[in-house]
N, C-alpha and C positions, 0 to 999 in steps of 0.2 A: 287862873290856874293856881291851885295851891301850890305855895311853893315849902310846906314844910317839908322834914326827912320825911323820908322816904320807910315805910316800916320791914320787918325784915320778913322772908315765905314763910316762918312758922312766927306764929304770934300768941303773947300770953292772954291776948283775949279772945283764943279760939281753942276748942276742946284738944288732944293730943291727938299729932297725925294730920290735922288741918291745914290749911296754907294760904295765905294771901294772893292773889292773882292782880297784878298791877302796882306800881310801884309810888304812887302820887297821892297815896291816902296815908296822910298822919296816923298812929294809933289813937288820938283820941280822937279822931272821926271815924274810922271803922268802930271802935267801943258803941260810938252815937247809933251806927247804920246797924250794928251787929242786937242793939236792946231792943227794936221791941219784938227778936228772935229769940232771944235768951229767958223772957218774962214765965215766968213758974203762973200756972192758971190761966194765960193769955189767949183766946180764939179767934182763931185765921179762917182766911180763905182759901179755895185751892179754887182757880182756876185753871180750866185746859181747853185749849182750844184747838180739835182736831180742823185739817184742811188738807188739800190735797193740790197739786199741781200737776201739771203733766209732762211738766221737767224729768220728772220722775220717773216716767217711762223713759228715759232713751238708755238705751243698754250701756252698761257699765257704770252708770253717774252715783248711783247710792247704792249700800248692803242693806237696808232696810227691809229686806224681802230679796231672794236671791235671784228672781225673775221681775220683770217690770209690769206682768199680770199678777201680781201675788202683792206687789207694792199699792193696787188699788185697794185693797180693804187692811192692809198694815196696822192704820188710824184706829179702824174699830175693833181689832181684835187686840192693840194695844189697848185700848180704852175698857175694853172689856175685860181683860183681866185684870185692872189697875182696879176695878169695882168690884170684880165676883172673887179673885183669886184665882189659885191653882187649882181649887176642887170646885169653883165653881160652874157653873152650865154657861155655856158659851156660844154665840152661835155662830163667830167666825172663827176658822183655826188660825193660830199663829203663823205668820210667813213663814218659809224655810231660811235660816241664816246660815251665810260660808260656816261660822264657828260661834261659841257665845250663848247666850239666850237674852230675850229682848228685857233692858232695863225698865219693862213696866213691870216685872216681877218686883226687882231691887223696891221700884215705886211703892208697889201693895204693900211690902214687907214694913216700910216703915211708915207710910200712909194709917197701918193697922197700928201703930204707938202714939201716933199724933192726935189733938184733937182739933182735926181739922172735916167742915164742910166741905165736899168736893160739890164745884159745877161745872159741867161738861157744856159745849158749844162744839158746834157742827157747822162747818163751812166751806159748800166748794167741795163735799165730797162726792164719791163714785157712788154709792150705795146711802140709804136710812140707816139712817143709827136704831136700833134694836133699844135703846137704854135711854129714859130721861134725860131732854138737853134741852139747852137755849138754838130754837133755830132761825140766824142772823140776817139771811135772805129767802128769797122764794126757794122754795126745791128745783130742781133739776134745772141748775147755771150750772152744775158741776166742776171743776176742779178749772184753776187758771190755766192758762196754755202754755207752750214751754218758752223759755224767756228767752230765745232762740231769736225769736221771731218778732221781736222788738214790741210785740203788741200783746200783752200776759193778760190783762185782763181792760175791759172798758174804762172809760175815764169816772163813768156813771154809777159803775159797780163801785168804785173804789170809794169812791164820796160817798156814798151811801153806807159801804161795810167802817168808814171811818168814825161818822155819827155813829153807829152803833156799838164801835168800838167806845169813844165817846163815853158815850149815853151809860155802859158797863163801868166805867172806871168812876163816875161821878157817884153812880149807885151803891156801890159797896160801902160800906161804912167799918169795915175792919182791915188791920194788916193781911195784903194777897199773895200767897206765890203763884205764880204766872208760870203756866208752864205751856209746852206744847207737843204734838203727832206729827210732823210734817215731812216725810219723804220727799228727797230732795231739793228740801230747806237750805241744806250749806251751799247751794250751788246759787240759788235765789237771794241768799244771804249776802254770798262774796260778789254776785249783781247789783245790789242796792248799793253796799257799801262803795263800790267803784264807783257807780253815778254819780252818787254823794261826793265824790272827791277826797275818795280816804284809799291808799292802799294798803290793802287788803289782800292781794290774791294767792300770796304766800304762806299766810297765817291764817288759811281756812283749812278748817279739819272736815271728817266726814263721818259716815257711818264704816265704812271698809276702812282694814288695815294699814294697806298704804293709799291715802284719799289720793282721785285722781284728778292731782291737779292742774295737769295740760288740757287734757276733755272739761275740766269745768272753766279754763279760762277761755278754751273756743268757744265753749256757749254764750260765755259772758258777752265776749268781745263783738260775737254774731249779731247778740242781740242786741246792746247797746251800738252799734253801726248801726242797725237795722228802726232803733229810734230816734235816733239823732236828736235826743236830748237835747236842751241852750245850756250855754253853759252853767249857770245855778238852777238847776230844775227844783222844782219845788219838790218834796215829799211824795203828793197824790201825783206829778205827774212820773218818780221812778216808780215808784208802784203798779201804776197801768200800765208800763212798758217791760219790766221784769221781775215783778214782786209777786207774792203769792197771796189769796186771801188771809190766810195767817198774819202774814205781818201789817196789814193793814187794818185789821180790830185789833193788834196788839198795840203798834203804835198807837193810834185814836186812843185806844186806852190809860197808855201811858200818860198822855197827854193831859187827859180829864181826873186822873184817879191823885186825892189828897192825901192817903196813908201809904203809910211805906209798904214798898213791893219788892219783894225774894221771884229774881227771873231766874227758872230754872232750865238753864241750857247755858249753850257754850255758843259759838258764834254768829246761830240763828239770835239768840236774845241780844247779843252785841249788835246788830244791824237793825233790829225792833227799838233799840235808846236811840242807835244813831239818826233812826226816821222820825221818832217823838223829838230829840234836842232839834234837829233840822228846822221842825215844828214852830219852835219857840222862841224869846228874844234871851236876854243874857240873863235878868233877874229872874226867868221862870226856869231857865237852863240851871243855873245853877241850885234852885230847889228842887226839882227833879234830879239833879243826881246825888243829893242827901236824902231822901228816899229812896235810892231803888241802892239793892244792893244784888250782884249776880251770883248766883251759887251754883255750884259745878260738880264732876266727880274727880277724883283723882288724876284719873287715866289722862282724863283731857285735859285738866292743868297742865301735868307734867308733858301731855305731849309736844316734839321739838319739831320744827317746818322751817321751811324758809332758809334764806343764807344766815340769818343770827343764829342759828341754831341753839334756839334759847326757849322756852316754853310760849307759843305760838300764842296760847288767847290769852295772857299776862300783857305781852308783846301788842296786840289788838287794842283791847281796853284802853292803854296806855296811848294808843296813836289817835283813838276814836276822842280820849279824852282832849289829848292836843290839839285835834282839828276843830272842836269848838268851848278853849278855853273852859275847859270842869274836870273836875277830881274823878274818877269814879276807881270802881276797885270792886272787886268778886272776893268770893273764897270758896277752895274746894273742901268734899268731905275726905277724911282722912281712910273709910274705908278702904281695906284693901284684901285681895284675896290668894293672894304667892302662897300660902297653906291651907290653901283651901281643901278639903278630900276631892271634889266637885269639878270636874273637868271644866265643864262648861261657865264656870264661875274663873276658876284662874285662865279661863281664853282672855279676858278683863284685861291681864296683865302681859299678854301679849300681842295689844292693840287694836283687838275686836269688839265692835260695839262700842268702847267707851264711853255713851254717855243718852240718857234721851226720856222723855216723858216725865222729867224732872228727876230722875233718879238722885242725882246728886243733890241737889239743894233739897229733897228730902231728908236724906240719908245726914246731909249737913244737920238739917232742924232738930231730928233725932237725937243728932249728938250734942248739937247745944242745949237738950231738956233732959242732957243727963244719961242716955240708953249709953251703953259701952259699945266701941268697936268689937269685939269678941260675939257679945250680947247678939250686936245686930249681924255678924258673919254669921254667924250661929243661925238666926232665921232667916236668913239665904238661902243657906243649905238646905234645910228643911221644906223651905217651899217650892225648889228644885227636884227636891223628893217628889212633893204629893203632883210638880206636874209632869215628871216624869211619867208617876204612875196611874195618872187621868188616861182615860179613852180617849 
């Protein structure tokens, strides 16, 4: 564990408005993780890896769609507009949300400043993807089952989506942001990290306002009774028992991949390190978490859970770090939308949606190549505009 200070939530090697998330990364190790984001001419990767679970369906668990039939195609009409935009042709409509609009907007907006390659991957979903993707198993396995039921997905599936997980991270040959589609992911997320023997269950966020986290720890609890786990279970065998495809090419990933990687999410990505370090021994553990660094939005930094009543996935990182001896550390984007004219943009600020398809660690990237907060509020708005006024 590092034991230098401790750097402070705004930091002068982050654009204005930013913020540190975790307390165990010196400033000159964030400077380290923050370069080869900062580099003027540099080209990344964008990874996204849509999948689906059927956690997802049980009523109340995510806002990701305000119905748990409208949550099965969530993935591609996120995916779909993170590619075509607001004016473009679409062939799933957007879930209905309580309040908000879905952070693949946020995505596109700054997605369209960067110059970044997207590839998309498809796994475990309800429906074909309409749009060029990597497809990581056979068709129709469809989405993991709910993690209820101590048996989420085969042991065979899991091994298999790992290699290819693998196989993806060895491949790349530039800096990745890792991002992902997963309706209800936080609930499979604060699953894993429990097996793992991290808690967790307090410092898990969600899609909904107030995340509900007595229904997500009965599922957890259901299902891990219901696998009975040994006590150190290895990685692939929480995964087969409550994980979702998602996080099992994402770990694999993590695992194999030698350039630094920007995960963009909040405590689905946090459980996706915790299954790669699990993975590892000490000298490989600690090279993977000088590489990756997490990038977030606002909202979900500052959001407070738990009896610390202290910023929830700051809190996280920091436990995830302690349980196997490593640094690690995020940072949010400083966007923010309290003046926004845009209703549906300032719901942001009163804890809907907060965070997802990577919105934040784009929006971050954006600002560390220079675009202004204002700049990029500015085309939020606008693309709220034209999907307003889309058919």
């Amino acid at each position: 564990m590092d034991s230098s200070p401790s750097i402070p939530s705004e930091s002068r090697a982050l654009p204005e408005g930013c913020r540190i998330l975790g307390g165990s990364c010196a400033e000159a190790r964030l400077v380290q993780r923050l370069s080869p984001w900062r580099s003027a001419g540099q080209a990344w990767d964008l990874l996204v890896l849509l999948a689906a679970t059927r956690t997802a369906e049980h009523p109340g668990i995510s806002a990701a769609g305000a119905t748990p039939e409208s949550r099965r195609f969530t993935a591609l009409a996120d995916a779909e507009l993170l590619l075509e935009g607001p004016g473009g042709k679409r062939r799933w409509p957007l879930p209905p949300l309580p309040a908000g609009v879905t952070p693949a907007l946020l995505s596109h907006v700054a997605l369209g400043l960067l110059p970044l390659s997207p590839l998309l991957a498809a796994v475990g979903l309800e429906h074909p993807a309409p749009f060029p993707h990597l497809r990581l198993e056979p068709p129709g396995l469809g989405p993991a089952d709910c993690l209820s039921g101590g048996k989420a997905m085969s042991l065979a599936r899991v091994e298999r989506l790992w290699r290819q997980g693998m196989h993806l991270g060895a491949r790349l040959r530039r800096p990745v942001l890792l991002t992902e589609c997963v309706p209800g992911g936080t609930t499979t997320a604060q699953a894993v990290l429990t097996a793992l023997g991290i808690s967790a269950g307090a410092l898990i966020s969600g899609s909904a306002r107030q995340p509900p986290q007595t229904l997500k720890r009965m599922l957890v609890e259901q299902g891990l009774q219901r696998a009975a786990l040994p006590e150190r279970p290895s990685p692939e065998a929480v995964l087969a028992a409550v994980g979702d495809p998602f996080q099992v090419v994402a770990a694999g990933f993590l695992v194999a991949a030698r350039q630094p990687v920007l995960l963009g999410g909040g405590s689905q990505m946090a459980a996706v390190l915790a299954l790669a370090l699990s993975a590892l021994d000490r000298t490989e553990r600690d090279a993977l978490s000088d590489r990756v660094l997490l990038g977030t939005t606002a909202w979900l930094a500052e959001e407070r859970l738990g009896p610390e009543h202290q910023p929830a996935l700051g809190i996280l990182l920091d436990r995830i770090g302690r349980h196997f001896d490593v640094s690690l550390t995020g940072a949010a984007s400083g966007i923010r939308f309290h003046n926004s004219r845009i209703q549906a943009l300032r719901d942001y600020e009163r804890g809907f949606v907060k965070e997802g398809v990577g919105a934040g660690a784009l929006l971050l990237l954006a600002q560390l190549q220079g675009h202004s907060s204002s700049a990029l509020v500015q085309a939020c708005e606008l693309a709220v505009d034209q999907l307003q006024a889309s058919p």
